[in-house]
N, C-alpha and C positions, 0 to 999 in steps of 0.2 A: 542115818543118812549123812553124807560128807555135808561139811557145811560151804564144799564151793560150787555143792550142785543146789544149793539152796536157793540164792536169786535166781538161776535157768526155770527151776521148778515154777515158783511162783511168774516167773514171764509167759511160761507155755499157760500156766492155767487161765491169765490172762490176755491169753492172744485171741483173736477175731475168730469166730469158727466159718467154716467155709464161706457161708451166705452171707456173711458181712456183718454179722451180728453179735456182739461179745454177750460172753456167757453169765451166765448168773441172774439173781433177781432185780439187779439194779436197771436190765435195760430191757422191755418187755420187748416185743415182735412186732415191727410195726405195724402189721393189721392182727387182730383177734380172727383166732378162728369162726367158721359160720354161727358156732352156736353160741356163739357169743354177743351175736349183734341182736342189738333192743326191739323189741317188738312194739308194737302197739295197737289193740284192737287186729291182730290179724295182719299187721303192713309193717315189713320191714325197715327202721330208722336208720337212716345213713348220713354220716361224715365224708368229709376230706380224705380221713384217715380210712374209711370202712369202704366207700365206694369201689375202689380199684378190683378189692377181695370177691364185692358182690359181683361184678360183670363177671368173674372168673368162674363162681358158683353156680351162677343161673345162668342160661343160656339166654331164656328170655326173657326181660326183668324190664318192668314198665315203674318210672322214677316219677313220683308230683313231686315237683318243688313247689313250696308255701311258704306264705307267713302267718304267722299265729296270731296276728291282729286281722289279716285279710276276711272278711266277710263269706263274699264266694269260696274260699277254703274251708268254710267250716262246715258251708252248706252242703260240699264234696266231701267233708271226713266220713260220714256215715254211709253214704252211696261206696267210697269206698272201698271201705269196711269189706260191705257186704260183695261186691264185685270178688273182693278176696274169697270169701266165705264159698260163691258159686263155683269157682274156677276150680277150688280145692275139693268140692263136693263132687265135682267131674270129672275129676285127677288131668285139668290139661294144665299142662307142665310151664308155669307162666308164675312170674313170684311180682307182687305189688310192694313197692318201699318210696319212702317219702325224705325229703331232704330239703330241713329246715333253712330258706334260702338266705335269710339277713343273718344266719346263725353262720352260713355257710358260703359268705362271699368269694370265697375263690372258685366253689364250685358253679353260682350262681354266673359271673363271669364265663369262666368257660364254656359253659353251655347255652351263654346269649340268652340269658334268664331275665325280661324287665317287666313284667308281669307278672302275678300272682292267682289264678297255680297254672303254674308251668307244666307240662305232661310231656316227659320223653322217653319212648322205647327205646331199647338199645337189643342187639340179636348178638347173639355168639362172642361176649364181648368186645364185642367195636363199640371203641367209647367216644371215636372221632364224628363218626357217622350215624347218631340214633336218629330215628325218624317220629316226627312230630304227631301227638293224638291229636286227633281231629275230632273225634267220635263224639257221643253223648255224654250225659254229666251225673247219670242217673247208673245205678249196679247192674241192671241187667243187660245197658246199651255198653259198658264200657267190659264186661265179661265177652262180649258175641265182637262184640272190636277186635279182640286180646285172642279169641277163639279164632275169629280165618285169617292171623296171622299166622299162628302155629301151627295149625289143621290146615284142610281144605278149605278153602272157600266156595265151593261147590262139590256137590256130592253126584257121584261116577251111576251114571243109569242104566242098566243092563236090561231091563225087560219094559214090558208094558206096568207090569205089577209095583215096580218101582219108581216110574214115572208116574202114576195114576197116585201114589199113596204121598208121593211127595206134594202133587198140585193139591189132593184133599187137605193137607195141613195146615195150611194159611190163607189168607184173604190174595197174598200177591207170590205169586211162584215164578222165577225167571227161567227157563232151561233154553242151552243153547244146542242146537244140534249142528253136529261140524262132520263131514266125512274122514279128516283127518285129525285127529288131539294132537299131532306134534304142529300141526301149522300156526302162526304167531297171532291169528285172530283169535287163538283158545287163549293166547297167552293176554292178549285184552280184555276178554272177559273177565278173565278170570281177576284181573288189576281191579275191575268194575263191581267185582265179588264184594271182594275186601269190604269195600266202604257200604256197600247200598244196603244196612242192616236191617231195615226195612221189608227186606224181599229177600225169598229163600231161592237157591240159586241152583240148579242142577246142569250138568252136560250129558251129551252122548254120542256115539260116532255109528250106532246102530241101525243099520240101514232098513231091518223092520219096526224099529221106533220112527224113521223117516214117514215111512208108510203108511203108520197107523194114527198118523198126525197129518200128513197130505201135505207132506213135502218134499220136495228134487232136489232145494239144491238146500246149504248152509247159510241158515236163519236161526235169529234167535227170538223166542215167542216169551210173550208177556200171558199168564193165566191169571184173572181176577175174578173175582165171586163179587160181582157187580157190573153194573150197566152193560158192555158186549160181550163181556166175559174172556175177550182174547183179542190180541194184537200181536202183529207178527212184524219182523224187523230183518227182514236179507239183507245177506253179507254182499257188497257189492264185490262186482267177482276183480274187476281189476284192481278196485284203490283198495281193499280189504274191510275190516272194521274198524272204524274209527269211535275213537270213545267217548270225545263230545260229543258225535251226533249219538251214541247208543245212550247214553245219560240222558241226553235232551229226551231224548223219545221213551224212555224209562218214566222218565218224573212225569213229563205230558201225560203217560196214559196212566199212570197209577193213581193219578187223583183221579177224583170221581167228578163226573160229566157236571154236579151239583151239589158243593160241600157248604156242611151246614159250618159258621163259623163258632167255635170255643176252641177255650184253652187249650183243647189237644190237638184240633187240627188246627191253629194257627201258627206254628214252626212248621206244618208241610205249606201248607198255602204262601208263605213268604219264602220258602227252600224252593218251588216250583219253577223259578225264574221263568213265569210267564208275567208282562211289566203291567196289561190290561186284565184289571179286575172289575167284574161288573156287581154288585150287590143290591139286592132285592130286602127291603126292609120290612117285615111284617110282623104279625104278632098269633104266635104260635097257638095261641088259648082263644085265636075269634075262627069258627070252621070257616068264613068266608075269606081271611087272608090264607089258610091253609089250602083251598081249594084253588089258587093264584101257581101255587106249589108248580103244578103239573104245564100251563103255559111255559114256565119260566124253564124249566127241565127238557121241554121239546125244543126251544128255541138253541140250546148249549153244543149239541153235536157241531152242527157247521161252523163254531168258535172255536173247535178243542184247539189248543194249541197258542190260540192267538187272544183268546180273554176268559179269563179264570170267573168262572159262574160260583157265586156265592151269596148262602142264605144268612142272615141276621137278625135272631128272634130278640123285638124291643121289648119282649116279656120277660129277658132273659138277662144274666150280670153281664150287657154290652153299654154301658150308657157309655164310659170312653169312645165305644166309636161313633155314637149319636154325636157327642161333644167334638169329634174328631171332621165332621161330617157337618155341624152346623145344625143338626135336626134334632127333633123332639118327639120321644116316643107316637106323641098325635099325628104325626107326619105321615106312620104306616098305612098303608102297604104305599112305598114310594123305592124307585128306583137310583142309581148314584153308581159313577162309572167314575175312575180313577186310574191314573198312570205311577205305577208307586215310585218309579224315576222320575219323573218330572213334578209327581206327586200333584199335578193338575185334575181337578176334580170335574165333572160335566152332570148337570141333571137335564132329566125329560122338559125340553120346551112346552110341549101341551098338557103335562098333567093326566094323561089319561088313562083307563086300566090299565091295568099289565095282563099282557095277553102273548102268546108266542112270535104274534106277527108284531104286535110296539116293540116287544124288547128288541126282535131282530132287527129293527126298521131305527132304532135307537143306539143299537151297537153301531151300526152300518156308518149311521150319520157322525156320531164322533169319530171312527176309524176314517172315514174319510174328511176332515176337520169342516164338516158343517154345524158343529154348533160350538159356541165357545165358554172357554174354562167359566164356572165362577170359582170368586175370591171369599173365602169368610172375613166378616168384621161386627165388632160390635157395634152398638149404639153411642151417638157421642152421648158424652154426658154433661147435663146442664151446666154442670161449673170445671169446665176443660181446662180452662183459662182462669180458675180462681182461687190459684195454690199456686208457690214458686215453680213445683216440679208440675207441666203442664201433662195433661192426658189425652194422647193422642190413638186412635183406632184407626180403622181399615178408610171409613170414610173421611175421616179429613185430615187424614197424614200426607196426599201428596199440597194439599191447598196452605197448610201449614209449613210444611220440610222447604218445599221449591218456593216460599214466599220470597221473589228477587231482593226487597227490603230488608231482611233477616238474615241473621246468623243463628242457624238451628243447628243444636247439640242434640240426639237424640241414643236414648238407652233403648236395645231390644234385650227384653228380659224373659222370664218364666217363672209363675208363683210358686213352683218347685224348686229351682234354681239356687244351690246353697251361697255359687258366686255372687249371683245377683243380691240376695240379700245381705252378705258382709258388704256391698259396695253401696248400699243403700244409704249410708249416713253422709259417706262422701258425698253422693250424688246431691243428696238432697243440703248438704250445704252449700256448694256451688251453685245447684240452685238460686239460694239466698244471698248468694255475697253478688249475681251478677242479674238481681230481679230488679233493679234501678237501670239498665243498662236498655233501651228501647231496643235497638236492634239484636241483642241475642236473645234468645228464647233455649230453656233448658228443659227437656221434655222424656216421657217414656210411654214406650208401646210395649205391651203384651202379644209375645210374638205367635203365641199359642193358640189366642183367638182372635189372632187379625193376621191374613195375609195382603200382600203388597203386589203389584204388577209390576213395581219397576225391579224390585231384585227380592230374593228368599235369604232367609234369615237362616244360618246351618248351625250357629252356637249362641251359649249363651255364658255371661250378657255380651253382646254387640252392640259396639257402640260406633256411633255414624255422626259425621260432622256435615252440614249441610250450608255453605257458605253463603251469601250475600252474591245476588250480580244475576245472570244469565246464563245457559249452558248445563243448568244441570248437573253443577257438579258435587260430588259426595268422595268425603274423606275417612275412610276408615281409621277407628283411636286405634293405637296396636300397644302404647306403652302401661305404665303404671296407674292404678286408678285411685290413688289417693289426690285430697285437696289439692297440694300442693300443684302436681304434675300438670293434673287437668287446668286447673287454671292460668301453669303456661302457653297449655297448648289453646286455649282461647284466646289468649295476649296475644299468643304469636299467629293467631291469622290461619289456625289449622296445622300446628306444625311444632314439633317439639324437640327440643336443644338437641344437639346429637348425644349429648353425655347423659341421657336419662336411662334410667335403667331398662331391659327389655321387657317385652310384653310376659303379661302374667296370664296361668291358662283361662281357659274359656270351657265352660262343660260345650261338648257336640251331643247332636244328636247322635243316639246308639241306634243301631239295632233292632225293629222292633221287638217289644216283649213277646214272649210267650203266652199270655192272654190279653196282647194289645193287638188292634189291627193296622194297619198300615198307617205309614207318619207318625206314629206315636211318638211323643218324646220324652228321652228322660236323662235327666244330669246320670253321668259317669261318678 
């Protein structure tokens, strides 16, 4: 070879090839092909670097972002897992991958990632627009999620034989019957499909399925293997189907007229969004509280909708809601009506059986505000007053707080509460540095068994400053809770420097739990 084609040569062999990519071992590709990305347990691991490749691979790829310290991610690895394991077992075409999010803050970012785990679908690669899991946390809710995105969310009825095999299948069967499947009410439903996993969903436009069902016009019917067994829901012919009210009227009938309260039916019972729950407390193992059963069940029809009938066996892992409720197993068989938004509680004035006719005569009188809220609180305790940090309850925090003589500092806490307890030392020295001081008083209530009439307590710790003088008036602390802070904002008369640091968080109430019943509380 001449030697003046010798540098051309070597240039051409390292020039860029088409894709922008020079050749050789030194510079790999920047994504790996599919069968290159890491697996684990069944669920695709994705980077910065690998994510672009997967949208391009799967059509529809459902992403957890996590962190590997995160709690609830671990408690989702295995459900995962196996979500993977069903999907694949059914061949529907849906790939699960996860992306380590503190590992992977750019991706984390883009995707408005600030919680831990994050769950985003993404369809046909759009990586702009994935749409949010909403679904269950459990393998076989988040496979049937994953399933009437890619499938039907309703399955097509052609005969009697097919409609009759679908409603035997389950406890809850939805079908809608439409004369037309291109009109935009199917396209409702069928939005309504999606999510309500719960309930197995069919349509038809068959007008001897109309018939053999005993119906004219476009309605969609509820089948349950319980209390009336069917509920029907027309399409209003002008405004169409709207989907909040087909949800509302969904959830309304699919609980039962009379749910007994545990762990598993307490996510329906709080998903219900009906705000009035009435609860009958009895004791499942005496036949004479079981025999109460049947009053309590006939009085529920003329409530459906407007107060959620629920039983609660004190025989049973409920003492949370005893505690929750103020009552003691011996209480039973006793009635207790609650508003889980206002979370205002009401009990029977006279004490008397429970019968069809009291409960209903009991619902009536709270729905229409003849009897009023009680408050829970403890018992003061002998020596309130004989500690720096004073112990104040339900009964004599307003005689205390509003004393016009006083400057009252007051902590609402929760014996849960991990805040409250790092801030316990502080507290409790301020206490002691201003127990010579006659007019402040430095105090704490337990906000979990003492409610208040003048205001509710939403986090914890809160803390409330209670000034000297008339009017009533209360200061909420919002800054720093160490010594130092606090004790300016007590020099300064309620009010702290502008240059202190901002407020540090507060646990809120969550949620309730899945085997709590209403108002439960628990640090985040």
């Amino acid at each position: 070879m001449s030697r003046q084609f010798l540098p051309v040569l070597l240039l051409l062999l390292r020039a860029p090839c088409p894709w922008g990519q020079e050749q050789g071992p030194e510079s790999p590709s920047e994504e790996p092909p599919e069968e290159e990305f890491p697996k684990e347990d069944g669920i695709l691991v994705l980077s910065r670097r690998t994510l672009g490749l997967a949208l391009r691979e799967h059509p529809a790829l459902l992403v957890e972002f996590y962190a590997p310290w995160c709690g609830h991610c671990k408690a989702l690895a295995p459900e995962y897992s196996k979500a993977a394991a069903l999907l694949a077992a059914d061949s529907t075409a849906v790939t699960l991958s996860k992306v380590d999010g503190p590992a992977q803050p750019e991706l984390a970012e883009e995707f408005g990632v600030t919680e831990y785990p994050t769950l985003k679908f993404f369809r046909n690669g759009n990586r702009t627009h994935p749409e949010e899991y909403t679904g269950p946390r459990e393998a076989e809710g988040i496979a049937e999620w994953l399933r009437r995105r890619v499938g039907p969310s309703a399955t097509r009825l052609e005969d009697e034989a097919a409609a009759r095999a679908l409603i035997d299948g389950r406890d809850l069967v939805v079908i809608g019957f439409f004369q037309d499947l291109q009109d935009e009410d199917v396209a409702t439903f069928l939005a309504l499909a999606r999510d309500a996993l719960d309930m197995n969903f069919g349509l038809t436009d068959r007008p001897r399925l109309f018939e053999q069902f005993g119906l004219t016009k476009d309605t969609v019917v509820l089948f349950k293997k319980f209390d009336e067994g069917r509920a029907d829901f027309p399409v209003d012919e002008e405004l169409g189907l709207d989907l909040g009210d087909l949800s509302r009227f969904l959830v309304t009938h699919s609980m039962r007229l009379v749910t007994e309260f545990n762990s598993q039916t307490s996510p329906k019972i709080f998903a219900a969004r009906i705000l009035n729950h009435l609860l009958l407390f009895v004791n499942q193992t005496l036949a004479a509280h079981r025999e109460l059963l049947a009053g309590f069940g006939e009085a529920a029809p003329r409530f459906r909708g407007q107060v959620l009938f629920v039983v609660v066996d004190v025989a049973a892992d409920n003492e949370h809601v005893l505690q929750y409720f103020g009552l003691k197993a011996e209480a039973a068989p006793t009635l207790r009506f609650i508003n889980i938004e206002t979370t205002k509680k009401y009990a029977p004035v006279d004490g008397g059986p429970v019968t069809a006719a009291s409960v209903t005569a009991f619902c009536h009188a709270v729905l229409n505000g003849q009897v009023k809220p009680y408050l829970l609180s403890q018992e003061v305790p002998p020596d309130w007053d004989q500690r720096p940090v004073k112990t104040l309850v339900g009964k004599n925090f307003e005689q205390v707080a509003f004393d016009e003589t006083k400057n009252v500092f007051v902590k609402f806490y929760a014996p849960w509460c991990t805040h409250c307890k790092e801030m316990a030392p502080a507290w409790e020295a301020l206490a002691e540095k201003y127990q010579d001081h006659e007019d402040i008083i430095i105090a704490q209530l337990d906000a979990t068994a003492n409610e208040l009439d003048a205001f509710a307590v939403h986090s914890f710790p809160t803390l409330k400053y209670f000034p000297a003088g008339p009017g009533r008036k209360v200061i909420e602390y919002k800054s720093t809770r160490d010594l130092e802070t606090l004790s300016k904002f007590l020099d300064n008369g309620g009010a702290v420097p502008t240059e202190e640091p901002t407020e540090e968080p507060a646990a809120p109430f969550p949620e309730p739990r899945a085997n709590s019943t209403v108002g439960s509380k628990e640090e985040l």
